[in-house]
N, C-alpha and C positions, 0 to 999 in steps of 0.2 A: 894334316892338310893345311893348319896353317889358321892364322886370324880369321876374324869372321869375311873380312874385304877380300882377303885372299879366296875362303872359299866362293865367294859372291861371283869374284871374278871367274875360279876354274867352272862353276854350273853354268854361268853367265857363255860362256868359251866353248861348250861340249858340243866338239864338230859334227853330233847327229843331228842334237837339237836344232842346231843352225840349219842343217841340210833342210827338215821335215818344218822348219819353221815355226817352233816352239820357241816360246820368251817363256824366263822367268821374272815374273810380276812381283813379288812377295817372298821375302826368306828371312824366319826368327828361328830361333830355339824349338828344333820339335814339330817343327811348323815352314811348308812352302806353297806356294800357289805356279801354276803357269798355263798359258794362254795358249792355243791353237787357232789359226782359221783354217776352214776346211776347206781349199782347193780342188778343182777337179782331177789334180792330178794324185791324190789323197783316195777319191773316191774305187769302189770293187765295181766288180761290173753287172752290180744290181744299181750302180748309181748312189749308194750311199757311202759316209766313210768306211774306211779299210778299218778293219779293226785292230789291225796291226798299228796303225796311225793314232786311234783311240788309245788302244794299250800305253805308247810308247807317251803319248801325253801324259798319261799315269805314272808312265815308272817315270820318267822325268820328275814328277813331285814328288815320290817317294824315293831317291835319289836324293832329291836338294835339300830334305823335310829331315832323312835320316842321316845325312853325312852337314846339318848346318850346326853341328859344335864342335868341328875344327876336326873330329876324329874320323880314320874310315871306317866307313860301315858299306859291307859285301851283302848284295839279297842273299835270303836262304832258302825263301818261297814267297811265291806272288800267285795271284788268281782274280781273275776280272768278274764279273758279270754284265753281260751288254743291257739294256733297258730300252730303251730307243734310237732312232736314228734322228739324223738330223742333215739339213740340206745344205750346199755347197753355199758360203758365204758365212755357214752361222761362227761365230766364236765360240770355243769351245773351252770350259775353264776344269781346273782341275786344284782343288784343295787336298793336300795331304796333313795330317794332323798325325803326331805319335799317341797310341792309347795304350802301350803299356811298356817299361822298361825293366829292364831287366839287369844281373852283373853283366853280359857279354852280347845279348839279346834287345832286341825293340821289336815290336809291332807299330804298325801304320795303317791307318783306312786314308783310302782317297776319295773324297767325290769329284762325279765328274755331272759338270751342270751345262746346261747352254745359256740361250743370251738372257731368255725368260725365267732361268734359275731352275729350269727344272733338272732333276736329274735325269741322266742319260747312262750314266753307267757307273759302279762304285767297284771299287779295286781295295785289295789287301795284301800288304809284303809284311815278310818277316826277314830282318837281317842281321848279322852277324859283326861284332864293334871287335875291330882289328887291334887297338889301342886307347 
């Protein structure tokens, strides 16, 4: 994938991210953050977010978290758990941290917090390092 700017830029670029309105805040080694607000156009029709919107904030950091040392890295398994809802306005943040590597393998936990730091939902991918 390229230096670390280069990958910076292609996460930075990801024309779904841009669609659903996702930034990426934060991107080290191992390590990415990125930010949502939740639109009503975001929202299911219970009036909370989609969880599809939730999810894809997650895999967005476990994305930028697991491909930010230059190599690709392909999911191999991912799984959410919802915790709470949260209302149209709030930011939504999502930290992905690597907790275990492997020769060909990583693991990733994401939290996902709102504005008051609580948690809202925690995510877990495993992916597979192409090079």
């Amino acid at each position: 994938m390229g230096t670390p700017d280069d990958v910076r830029e292609r996460i930075e670029n990801d024309p779904y991210c841009e669609t659903l309105g996702i930034q990426l805040v934060a991107l080290e080694s191992g390590y990415a953050r990125t930010t949502l607000r939740v639109t009503e156009d975001l929202q299911n029709f219970h009036g909370t977010p989609h969880g599809g919107a939730v999810y894809s904030l997650a895999d967005a950091a476990f994305a930028a978290a697991s491909n930010s040392r230059g190599d690709t890295a392909v999911a191999l398994e991912t799984n959410i758990s919802y915790l709470e809802a949260v209302d149209v306005g709030c930011v939504l943040t999502a930290t992905a941290k690597e907790t275990h590597v492997g020769n060909r393998t990583a693991e990733y936990e994401v939290v996902l917090t709102d504005e008051e730091d609580e948690r809202i939902a925690t995510f877990r991918g495993r992916v597979y390092r192409l090079g």
